[in-house]
C-alpha positions in Angstrom: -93.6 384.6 182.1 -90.4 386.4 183.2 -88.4 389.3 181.8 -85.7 386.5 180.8 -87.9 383.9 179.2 -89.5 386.5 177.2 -85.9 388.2 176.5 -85.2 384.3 175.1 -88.6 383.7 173.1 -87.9 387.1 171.2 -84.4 386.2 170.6 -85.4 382.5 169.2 -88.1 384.6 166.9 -84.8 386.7 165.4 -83.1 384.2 164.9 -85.7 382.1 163.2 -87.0 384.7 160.9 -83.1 386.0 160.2 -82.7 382.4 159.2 -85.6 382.6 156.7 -84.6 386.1 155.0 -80.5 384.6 154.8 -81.9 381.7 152.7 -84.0 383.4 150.7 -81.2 385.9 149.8 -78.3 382.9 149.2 -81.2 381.5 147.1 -81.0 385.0 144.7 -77.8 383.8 143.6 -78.6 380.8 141.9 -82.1 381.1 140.2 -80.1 384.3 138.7 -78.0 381.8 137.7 -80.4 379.3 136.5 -82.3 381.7 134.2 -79.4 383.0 133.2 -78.4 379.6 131.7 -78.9 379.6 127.7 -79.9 375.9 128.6 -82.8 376.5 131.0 -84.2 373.7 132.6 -87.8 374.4 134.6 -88.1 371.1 136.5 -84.4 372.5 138.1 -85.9 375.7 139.1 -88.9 373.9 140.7 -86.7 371.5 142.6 -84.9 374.2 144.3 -87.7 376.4 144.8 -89.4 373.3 146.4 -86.2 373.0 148.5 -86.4 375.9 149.8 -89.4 375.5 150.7 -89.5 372.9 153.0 -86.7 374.9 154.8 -89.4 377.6 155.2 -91.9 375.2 156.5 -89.0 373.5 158.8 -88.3 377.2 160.4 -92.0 377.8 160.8 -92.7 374.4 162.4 -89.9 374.6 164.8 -90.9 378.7 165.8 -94.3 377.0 166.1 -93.1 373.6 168.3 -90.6 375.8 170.3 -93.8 378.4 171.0 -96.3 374.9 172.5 -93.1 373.3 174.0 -91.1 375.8 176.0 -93.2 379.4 175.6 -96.9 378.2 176.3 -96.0 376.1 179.8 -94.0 379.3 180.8 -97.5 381.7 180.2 -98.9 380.0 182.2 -97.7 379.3 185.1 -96.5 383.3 185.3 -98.5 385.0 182.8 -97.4 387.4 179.8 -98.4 385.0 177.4 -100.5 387.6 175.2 -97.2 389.3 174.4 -95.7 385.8 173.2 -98.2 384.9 171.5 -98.3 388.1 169.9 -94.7 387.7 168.7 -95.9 384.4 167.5 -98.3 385.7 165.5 -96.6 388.5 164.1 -93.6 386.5 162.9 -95.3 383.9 161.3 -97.8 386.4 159.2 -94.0 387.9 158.3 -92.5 384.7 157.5 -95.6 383.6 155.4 -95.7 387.0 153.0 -91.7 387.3 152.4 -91.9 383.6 151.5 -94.9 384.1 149.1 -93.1 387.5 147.6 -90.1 385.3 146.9 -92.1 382.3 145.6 -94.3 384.9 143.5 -91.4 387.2 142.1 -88.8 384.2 141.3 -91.8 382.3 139.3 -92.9 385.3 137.1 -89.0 386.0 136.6 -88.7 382.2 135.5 -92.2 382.7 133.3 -91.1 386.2 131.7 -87.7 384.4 130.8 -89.3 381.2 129.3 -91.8 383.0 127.3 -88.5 385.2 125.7 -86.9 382.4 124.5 -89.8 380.1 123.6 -92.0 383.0 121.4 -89.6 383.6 118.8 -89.7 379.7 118.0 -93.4 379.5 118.2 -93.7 381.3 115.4 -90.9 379.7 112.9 -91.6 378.2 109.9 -91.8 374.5 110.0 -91.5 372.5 106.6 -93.4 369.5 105.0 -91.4 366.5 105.4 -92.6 365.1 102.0 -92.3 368.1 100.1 -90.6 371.1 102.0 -93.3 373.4 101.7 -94.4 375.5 104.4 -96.6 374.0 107.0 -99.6 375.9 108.6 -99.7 375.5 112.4 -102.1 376.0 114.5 -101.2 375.0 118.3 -97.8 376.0 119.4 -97.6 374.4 122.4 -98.1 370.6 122.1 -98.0 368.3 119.3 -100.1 368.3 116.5 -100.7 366.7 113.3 -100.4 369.1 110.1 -101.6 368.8 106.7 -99.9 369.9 104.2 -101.4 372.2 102.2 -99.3 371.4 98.6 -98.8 367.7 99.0 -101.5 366.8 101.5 -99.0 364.8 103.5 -99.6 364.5 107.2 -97.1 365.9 108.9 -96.3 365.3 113.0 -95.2 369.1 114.6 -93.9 369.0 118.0 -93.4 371.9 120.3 -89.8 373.3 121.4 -89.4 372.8 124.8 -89.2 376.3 125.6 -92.7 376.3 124.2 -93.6 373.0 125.8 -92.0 374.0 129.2 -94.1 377.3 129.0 -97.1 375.7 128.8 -97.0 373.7 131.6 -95.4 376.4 133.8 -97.9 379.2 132.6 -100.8 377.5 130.6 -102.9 381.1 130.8 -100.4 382.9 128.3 -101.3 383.0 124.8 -100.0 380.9 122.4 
């Protein structure tokens, strides 16, 4: 391979994993903005994230279609291809952990700020709604059915969706 196709290759890798860390930090803007909303909505939080990555997987499969299409033909026919593959290699092993830190760090951000809003709420006094006395829960995530321990009315408890939304994201915490 020559001195200018390589020169192009390692340029096309830039740019590609530039790309990848520019969308990443536009994306720090708004999921600070979407946990900073008092109205927090999960299922908008994975929808982006899921946007995003497809974009990730779009840049790797075009680093990895440019590589087999124009790179591989070119190593072989005039050699240096351990170098490009090398480059290859290197920048997709770099692509795949910054995407997973960015996955990983956003998600337990999302978690930690779920759980803040949603323990105070698991743990407030829910009423009989035959007598008003207080009810004795026992599961704080989903719905349950409560018996009252004055009247003995069966009372149906459902979770707050910051409590419901928790479980689902992070079904290991405690409840």
């Amino acid at each position: 391979m020559g001195n200018e196709t390589m020169e192009r290759w390692r340029g096309f890798v830039q740019k590609v994993t530039g790309r990848l860390t520019e969308i990443m930090n536009e994306s720090n803007a708004g999921f600070e903005g979407l946990l900073a909303d008092p109205q927090l909505d999960p299922i908008t939080f994975t929808n982006a994230m899921n946007a995003i990555e497809i974009r990730y997987k779009d840049l790797r499969s075009k680093l990895a279609n440019t590589y087999s299409e124009q790179v591989v033909a070119q190593t072989v026919f005039g050699g240096g291809g351990g170098e490009a593959k090398r480059l290859l290699g290197e920048a997709e092993v770099w692509m795949e952990d910054s995407w997973e830190r960015f996955r990983t760090g956003w998600n337990g951000r999302l978690v930690r700020s779920v759980w803040a809003r949603a323990q105070p709420l698991m743990y407030r006094t829910v009423t009989c709604s035959r007598c008003g006395g207080p009810l004795t829960r026992t599961i704080f995530h989903q719905a349950e059915s409560v018996t009252c321990g004055a009247c003995k009315a069966v009372n149906s408890v459902s979770p707050d969706p910051p409590s419901e939304s928790l479980a689902t994201r992070a079904p290991w915490l405690p409840a």
